[in-house]
py3Dmol code that shows the C-alpha trace and the ligand (Angstrom):
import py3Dmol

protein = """\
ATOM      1  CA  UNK A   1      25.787  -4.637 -19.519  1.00  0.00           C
ATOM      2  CA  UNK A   2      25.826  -5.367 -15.383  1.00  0.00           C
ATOM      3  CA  UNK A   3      26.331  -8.926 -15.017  1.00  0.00           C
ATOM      4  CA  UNK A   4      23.059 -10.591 -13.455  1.00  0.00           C
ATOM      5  CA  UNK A   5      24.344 -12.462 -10.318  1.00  0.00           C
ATOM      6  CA  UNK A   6      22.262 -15.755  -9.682  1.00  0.00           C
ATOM      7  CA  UNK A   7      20.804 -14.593  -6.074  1.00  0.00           C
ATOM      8  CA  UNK A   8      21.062 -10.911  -7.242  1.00  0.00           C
ATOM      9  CA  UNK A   9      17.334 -10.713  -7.545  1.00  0.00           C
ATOM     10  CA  UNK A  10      15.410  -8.761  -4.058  1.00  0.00           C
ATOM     11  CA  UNK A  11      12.889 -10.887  -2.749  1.00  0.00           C
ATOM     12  CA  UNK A  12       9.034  -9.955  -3.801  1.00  0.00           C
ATOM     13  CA  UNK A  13       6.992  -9.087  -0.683  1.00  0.00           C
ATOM     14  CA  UNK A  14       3.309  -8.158  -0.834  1.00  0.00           C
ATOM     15  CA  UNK A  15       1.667  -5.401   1.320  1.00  0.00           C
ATOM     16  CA  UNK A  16      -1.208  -4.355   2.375  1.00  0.00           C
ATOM     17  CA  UNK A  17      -1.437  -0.845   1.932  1.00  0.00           C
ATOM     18  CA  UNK A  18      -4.438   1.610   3.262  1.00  0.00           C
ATOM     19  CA  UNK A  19      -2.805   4.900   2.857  1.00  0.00           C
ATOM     20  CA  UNK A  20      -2.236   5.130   6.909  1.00  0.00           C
ATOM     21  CA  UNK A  21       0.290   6.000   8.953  1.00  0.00           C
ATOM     22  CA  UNK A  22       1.058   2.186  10.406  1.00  0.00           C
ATOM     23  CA  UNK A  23       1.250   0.437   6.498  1.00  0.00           C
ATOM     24  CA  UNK A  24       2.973   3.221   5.127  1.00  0.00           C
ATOM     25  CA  UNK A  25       5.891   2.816   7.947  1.00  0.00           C
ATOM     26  CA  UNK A  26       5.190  -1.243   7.666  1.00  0.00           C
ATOM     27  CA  UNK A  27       6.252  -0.404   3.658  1.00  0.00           C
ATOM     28  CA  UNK A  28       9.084   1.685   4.019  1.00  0.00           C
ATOM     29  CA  UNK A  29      10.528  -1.292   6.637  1.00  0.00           C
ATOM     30  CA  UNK A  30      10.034  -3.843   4.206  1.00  0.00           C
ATOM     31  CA  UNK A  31      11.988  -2.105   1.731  1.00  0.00           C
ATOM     32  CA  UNK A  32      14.891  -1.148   3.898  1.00  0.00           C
ATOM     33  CA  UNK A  33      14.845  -4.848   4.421  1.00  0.00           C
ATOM     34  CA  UNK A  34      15.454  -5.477   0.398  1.00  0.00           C
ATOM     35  CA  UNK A  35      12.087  -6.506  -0.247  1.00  0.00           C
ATOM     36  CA  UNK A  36      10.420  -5.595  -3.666  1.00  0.00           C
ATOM     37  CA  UNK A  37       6.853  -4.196  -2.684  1.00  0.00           C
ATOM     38  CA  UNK A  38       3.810  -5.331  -4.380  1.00  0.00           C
ATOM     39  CA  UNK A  39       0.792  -3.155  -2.742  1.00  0.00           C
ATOM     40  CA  UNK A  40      -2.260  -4.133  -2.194  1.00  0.00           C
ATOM     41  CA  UNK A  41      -5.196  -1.744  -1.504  1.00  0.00           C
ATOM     42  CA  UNK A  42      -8.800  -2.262  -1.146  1.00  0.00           C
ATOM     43  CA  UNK A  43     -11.832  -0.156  -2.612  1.00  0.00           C
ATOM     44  CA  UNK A  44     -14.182  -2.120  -0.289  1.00  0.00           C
ATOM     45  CA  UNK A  45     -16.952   0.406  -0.187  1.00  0.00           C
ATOM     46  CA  UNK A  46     -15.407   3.069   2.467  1.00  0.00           C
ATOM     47  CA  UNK A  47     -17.504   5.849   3.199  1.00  0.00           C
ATOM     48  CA  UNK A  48     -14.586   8.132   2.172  1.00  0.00           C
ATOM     49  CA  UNK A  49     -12.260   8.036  -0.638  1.00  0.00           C
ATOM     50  CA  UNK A  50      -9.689   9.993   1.095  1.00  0.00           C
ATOM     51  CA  UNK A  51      -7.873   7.036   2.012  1.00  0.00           C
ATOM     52  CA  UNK A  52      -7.981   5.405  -1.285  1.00  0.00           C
ATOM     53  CA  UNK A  53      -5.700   8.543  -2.797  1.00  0.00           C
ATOM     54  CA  UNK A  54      -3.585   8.527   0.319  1.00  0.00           C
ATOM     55  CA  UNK A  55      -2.468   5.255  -0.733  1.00  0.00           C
ATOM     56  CA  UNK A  56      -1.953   5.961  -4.012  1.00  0.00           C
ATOM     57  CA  UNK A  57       0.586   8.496  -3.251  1.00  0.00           C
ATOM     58  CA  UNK A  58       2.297   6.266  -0.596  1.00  0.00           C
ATOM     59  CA  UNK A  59       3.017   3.948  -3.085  1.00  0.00           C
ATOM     60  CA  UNK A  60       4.140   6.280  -5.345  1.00  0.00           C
ATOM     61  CA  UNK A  61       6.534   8.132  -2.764  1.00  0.00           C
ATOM     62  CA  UNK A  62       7.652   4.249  -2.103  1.00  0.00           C
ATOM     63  CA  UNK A  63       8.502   3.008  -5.401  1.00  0.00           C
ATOM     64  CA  UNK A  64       6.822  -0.044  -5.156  1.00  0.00           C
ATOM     65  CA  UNK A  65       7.070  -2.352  -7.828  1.00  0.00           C
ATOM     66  CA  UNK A  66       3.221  -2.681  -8.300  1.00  0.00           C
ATOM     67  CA  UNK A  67       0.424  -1.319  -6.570  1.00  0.00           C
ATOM     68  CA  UNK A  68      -3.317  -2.911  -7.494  1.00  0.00           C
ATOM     69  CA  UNK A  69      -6.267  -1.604  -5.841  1.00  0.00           C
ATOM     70  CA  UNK A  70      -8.719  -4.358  -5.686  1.00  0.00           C
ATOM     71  CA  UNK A  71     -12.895  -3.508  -5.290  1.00  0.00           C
ATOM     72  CA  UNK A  72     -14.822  -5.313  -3.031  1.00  0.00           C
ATOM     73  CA  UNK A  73     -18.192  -4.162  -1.571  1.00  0.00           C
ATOM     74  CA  UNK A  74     -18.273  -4.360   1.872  1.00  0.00           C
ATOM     75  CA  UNK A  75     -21.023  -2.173   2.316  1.00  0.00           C
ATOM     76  CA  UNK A  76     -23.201  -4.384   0.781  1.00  0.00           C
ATOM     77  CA  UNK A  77     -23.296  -6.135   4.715  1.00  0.00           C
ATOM     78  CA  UNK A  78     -22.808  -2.732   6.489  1.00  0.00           C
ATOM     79  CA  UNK A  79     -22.819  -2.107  10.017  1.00  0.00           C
ATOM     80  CA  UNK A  80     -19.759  -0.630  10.499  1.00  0.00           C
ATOM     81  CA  UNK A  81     -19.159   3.532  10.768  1.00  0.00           C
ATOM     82  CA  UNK A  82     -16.633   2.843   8.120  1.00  0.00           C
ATOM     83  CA  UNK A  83     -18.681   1.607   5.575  1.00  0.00           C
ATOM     84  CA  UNK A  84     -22.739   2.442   6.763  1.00  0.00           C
ATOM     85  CA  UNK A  85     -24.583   5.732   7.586  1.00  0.00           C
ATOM     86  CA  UNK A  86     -23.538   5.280  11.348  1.00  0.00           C
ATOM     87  CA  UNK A  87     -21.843   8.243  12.922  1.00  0.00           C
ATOM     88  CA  UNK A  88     -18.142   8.309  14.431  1.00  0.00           C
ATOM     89  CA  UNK A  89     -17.519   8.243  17.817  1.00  0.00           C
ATOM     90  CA  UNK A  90     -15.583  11.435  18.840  1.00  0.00           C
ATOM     91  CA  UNK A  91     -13.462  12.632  21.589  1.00  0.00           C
ATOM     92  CA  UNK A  92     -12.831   9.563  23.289  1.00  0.00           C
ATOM     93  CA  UNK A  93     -10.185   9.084  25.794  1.00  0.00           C
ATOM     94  CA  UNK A  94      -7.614   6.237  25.598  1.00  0.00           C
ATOM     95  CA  UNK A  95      -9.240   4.932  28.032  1.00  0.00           C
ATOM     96  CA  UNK A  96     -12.735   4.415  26.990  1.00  0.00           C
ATOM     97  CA  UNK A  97     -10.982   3.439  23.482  1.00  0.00           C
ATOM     98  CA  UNK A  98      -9.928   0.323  25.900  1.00  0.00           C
ATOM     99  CA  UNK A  99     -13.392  -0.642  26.863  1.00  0.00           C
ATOM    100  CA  UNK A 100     -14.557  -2.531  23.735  1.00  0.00           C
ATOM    101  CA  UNK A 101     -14.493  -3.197  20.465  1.00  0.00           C
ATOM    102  CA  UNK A 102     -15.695   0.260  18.163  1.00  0.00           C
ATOM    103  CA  UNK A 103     -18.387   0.853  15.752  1.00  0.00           C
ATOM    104  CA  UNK A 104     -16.018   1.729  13.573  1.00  0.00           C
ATOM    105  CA  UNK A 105     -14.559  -2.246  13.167  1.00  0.00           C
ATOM    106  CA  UNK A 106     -15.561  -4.219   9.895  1.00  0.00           C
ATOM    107  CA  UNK A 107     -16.589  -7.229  10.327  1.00  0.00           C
ATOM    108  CA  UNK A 108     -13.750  -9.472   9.506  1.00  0.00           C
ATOM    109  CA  UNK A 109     -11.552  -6.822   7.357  1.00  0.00           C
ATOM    110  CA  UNK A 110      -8.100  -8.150   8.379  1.00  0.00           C
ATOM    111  CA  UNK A 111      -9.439 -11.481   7.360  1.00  0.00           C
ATOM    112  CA  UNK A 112     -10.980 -10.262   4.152  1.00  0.00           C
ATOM    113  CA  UNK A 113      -7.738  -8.356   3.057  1.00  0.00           C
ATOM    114  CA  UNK A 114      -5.162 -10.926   3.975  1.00  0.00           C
ATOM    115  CA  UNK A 115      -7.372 -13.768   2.277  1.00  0.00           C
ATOM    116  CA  UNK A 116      -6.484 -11.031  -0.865  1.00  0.00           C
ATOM    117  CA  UNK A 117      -2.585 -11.077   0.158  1.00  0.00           C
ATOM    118  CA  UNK A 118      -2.130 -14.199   0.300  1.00  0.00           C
ATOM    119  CA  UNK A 119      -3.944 -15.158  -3.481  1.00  0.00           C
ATOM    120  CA  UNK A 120      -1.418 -12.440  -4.781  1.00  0.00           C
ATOM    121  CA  UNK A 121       1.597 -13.589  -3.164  1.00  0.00           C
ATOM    122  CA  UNK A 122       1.154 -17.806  -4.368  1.00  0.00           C
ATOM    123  CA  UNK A 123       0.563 -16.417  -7.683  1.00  0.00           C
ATOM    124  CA  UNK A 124       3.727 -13.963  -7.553  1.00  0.00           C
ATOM    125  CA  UNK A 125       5.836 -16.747  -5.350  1.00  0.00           C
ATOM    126  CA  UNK A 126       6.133 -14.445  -2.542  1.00  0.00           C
ATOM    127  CA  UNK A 127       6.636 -16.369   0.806  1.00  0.00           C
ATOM    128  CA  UNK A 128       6.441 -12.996   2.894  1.00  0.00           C
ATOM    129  CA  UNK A 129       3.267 -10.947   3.348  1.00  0.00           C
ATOM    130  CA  UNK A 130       3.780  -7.612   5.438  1.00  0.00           C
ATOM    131  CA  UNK A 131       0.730  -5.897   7.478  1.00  0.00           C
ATOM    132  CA  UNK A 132       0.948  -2.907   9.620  1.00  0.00           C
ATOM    133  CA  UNK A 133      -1.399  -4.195  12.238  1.00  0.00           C
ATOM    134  CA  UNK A 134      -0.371  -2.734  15.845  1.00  0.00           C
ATOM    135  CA  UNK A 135      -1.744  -3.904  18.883  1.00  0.00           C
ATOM    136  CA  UNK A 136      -0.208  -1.586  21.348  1.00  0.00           C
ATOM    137  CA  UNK A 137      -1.667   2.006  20.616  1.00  0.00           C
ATOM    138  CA  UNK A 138      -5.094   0.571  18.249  1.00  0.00           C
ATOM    139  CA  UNK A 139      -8.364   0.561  19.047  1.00  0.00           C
ATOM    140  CA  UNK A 140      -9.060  -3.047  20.138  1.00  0.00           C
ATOM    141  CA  UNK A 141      -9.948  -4.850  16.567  1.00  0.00           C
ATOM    142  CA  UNK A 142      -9.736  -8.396  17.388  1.00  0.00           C
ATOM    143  CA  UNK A 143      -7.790  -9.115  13.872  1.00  0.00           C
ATOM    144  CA  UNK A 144      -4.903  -7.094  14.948  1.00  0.00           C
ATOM    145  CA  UNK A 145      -3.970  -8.603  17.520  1.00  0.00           C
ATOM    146  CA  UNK A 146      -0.852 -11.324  17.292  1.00  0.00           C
ATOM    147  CA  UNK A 147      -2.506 -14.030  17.693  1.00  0.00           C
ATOM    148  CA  UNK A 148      -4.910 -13.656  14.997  1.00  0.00           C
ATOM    149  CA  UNK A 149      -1.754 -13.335  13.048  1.00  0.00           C
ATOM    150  CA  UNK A 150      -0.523 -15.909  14.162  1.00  0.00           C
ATOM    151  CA  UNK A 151      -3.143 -18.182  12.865  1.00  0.00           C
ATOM    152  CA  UNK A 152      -3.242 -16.766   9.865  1.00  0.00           C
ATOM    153  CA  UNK A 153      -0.252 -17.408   9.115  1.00  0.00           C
ATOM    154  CA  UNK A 154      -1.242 -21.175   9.685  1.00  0.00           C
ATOM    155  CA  UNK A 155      -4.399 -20.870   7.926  1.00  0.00           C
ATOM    156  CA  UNK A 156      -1.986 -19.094   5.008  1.00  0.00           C
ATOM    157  CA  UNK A 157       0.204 -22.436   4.732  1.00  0.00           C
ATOM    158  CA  UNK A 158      -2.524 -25.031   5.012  1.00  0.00           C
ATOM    159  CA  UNK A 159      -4.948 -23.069   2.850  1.00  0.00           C
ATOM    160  CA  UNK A 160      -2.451 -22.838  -0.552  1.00  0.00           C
ATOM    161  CA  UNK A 161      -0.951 -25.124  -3.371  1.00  0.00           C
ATOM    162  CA  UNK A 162       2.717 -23.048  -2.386  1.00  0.00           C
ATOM    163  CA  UNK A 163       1.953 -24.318   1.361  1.00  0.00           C
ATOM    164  CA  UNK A 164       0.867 -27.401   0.795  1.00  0.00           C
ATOM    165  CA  UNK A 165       3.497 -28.806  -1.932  1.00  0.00           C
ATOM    166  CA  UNK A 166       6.351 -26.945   0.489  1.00  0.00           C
ATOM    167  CA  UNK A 167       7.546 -24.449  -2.708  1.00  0.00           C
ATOM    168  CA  UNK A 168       6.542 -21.844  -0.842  1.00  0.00           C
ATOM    169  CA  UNK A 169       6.349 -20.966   3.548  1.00  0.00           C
ATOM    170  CA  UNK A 170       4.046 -18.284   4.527  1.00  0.00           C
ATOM    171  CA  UNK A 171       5.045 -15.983   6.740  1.00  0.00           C
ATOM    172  CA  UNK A 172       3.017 -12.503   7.912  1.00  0.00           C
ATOM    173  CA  UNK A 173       5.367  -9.523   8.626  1.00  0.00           C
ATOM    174  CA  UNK A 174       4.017  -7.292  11.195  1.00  0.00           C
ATOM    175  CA  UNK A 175       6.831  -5.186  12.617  1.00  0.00           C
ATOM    176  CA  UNK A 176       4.740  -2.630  14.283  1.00  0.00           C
ATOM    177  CA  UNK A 177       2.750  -4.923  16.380  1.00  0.00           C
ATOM    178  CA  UNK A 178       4.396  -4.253  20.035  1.00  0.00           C
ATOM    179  CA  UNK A 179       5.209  -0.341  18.669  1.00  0.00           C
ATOM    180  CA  UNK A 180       3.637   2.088  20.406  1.00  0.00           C
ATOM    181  CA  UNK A 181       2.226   4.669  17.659  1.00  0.00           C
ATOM    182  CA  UNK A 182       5.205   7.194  18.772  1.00  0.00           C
ATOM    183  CA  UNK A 183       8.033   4.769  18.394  1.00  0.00           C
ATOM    184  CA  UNK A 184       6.039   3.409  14.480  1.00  0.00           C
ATOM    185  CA  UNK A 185       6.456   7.500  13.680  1.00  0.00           C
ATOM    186  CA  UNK A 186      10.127   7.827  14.958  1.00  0.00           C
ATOM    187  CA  UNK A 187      11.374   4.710  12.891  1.00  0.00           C
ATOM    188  CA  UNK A 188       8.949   6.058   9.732  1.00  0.00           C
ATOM    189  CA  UNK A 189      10.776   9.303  10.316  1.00  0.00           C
ATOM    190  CA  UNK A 190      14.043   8.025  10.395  1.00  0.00           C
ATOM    191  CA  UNK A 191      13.517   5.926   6.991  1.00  0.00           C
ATOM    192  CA  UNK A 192      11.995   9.270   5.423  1.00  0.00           C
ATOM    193  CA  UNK A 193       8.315   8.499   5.302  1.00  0.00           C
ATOM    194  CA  UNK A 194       6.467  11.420   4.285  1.00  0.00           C
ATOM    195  CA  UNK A 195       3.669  11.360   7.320  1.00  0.00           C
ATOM    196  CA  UNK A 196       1.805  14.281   4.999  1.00  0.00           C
ATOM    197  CA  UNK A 197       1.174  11.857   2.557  1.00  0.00           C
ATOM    198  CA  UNK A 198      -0.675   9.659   4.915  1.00  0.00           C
ATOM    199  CA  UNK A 199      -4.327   9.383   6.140  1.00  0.00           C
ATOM    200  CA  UNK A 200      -5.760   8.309   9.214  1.00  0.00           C
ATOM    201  CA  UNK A 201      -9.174   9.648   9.606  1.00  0.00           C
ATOM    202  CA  UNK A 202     -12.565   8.180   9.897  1.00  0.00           C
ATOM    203  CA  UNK A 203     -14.229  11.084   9.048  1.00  0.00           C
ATOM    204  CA  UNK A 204     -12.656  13.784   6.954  1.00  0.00           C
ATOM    205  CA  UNK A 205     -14.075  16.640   4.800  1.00  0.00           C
ATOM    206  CA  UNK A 206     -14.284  16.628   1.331  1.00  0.00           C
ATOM    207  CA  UNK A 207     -11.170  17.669   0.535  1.00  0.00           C
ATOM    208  CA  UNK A 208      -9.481  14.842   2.974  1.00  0.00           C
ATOM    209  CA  UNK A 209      -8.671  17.261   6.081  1.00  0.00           C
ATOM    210  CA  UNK A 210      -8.989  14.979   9.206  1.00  0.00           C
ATOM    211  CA  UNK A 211     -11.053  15.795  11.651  1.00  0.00           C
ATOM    212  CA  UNK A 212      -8.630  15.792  14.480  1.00  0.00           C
ATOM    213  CA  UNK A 213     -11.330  14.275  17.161  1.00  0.00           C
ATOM    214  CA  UNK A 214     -12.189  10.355  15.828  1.00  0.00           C
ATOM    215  CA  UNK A 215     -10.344   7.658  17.141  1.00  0.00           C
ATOM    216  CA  UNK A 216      -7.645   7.484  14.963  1.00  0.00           C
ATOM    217  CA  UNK A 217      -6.720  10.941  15.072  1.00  0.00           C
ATOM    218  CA  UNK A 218      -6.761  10.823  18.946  1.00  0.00           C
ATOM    219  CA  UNK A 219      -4.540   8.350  18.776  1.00  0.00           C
ATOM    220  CA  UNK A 220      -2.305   9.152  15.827  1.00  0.00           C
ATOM    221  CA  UNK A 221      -2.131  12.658  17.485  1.00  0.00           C
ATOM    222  CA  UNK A 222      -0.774  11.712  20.031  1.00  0.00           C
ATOM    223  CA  UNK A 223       1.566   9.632  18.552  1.00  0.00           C
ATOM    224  CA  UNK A 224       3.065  12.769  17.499  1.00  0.00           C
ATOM    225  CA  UNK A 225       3.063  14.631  20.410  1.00  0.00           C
ATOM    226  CA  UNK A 226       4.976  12.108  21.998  1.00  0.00           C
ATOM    227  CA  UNK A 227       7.380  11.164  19.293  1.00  0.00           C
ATOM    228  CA  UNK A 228       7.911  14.806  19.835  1.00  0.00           C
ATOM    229  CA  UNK A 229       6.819  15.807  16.378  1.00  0.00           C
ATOM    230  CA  UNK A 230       4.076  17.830  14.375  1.00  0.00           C
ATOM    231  CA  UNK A 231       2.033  16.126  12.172  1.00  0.00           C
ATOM    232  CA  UNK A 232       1.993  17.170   8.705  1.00  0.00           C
ATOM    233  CA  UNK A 233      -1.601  16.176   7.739  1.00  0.00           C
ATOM    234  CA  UNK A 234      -4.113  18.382   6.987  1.00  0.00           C
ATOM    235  CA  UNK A 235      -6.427  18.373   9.402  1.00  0.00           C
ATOM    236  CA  UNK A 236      -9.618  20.700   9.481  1.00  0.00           C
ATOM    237  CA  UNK A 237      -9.294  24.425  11.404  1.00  0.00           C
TER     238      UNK A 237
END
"""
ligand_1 = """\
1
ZN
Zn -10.510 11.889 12.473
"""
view = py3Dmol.view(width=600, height=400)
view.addModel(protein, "pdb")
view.setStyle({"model": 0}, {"cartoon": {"style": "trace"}})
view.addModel(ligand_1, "xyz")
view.setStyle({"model": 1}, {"stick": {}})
view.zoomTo()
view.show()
């Protein structure tokens, strides 16, 4: 029998995990830091499940020590193209990306899904929360942005028995934030993430082909073109 050495143990971390390129590369960092992964995932009512079974494999491909996938209804307030019959911008430059915040932002999601993080994390005694939230090449949500995380992280240690009684200090791991989305896919690359896996589209096909023209395509597209790579993703002919 290996002898257990008092300190031996890797610290728990938990994710949040959408199946996307930015938290699968956010994952894989974590665990080449020593972290053990629990990943979180949301059902919250997304018009396409695509995503939902990307993540599933991620974590899978990861070895995470848990992965839950929690349901919440989001569409039940709607008015985002992510989650109500509202149609996806397409073929927009960079620079019209930069102009405002998209119909394809839901209300308060970063909030929502961190709020999630955090319960999980008191109850596993997990100080450190990792989110792949990039505010470099994104498409201006407010709640990726660092100083949203920022106060999070404040709200995360004021909010919590852990933070409150000192057992536990918060802290929200976002190592992509000043990445630009071809440096996130050279360091994925280099810890062996498996960019087919992934899933970035707002508006794929039935069988989960992206459509190569939304947002996140555009800019996950060229992510790859100037990492100097081909993306592996099916996307649709
Ligand atoms: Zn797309």
């Amino acid at each position: 029998m290996p002898l257990k050495l008092f300190g031996s143990m890797p610290r728990s971390a938990v994710i949040l995990l959408s199946g996307g390129l930015d938290s699968a590369t956010t994952a894989a960092i974590a665990l080449s830091e020593g972290y053990a992964l629990y990943a979180l995932s949301f059902d919250y009512g997304q018009r396409h499940r695509s995503e939902l079974e990307a993540a599933e494999r991620v974590a899978k491909s990861l070895d995470v020590a848990r992965h839950v996938t929690l349901k919440i209804d989001l569409r039940a307030f709607g008015s985002s193209a992510l989650t109500d019959a509202i149609e996806v911008p397409k073929d927009r430059t960079v620079g019209e990306m930069d102009q405002g915040i998209p119909i394809t932002y839901v209300p308060a999601r970063n909030t929502v899904f961190l709020s999630f993080a955090l319960g999980y994390a008191e109850v596993l005694g997990a100080a450190d929360i990792f989110i792949g939230v990039n505010a470099v090449d994104y498409s201006g949500y407010p709640d990726c942005r660092p100083e949203f995380i920022e106060a999070f992280e404040r709200v995360a240690n004021l909010a919590t028995k852990a933070g409150v009684e000192r057992t536990l200090m918060f802290k929200i791991h976002t190592p992509l934030v000043h990445w630009t989305k071809a440096q996130i896919i050279r360091r994925g690359t280099e810890l062996g993430v498996d960019y087919g896996l992934t899933h970035s589209c707002y508006d794929p096909d039935s069988m989960g082909a992206a459509c190569g023209h939304c947002d996140s395509c555009v800019l996950r597209l060229k992510g790859f073109a100037e990492a100097g790579l081909t993306d592996p993703a099916p996307y649709r002919p």
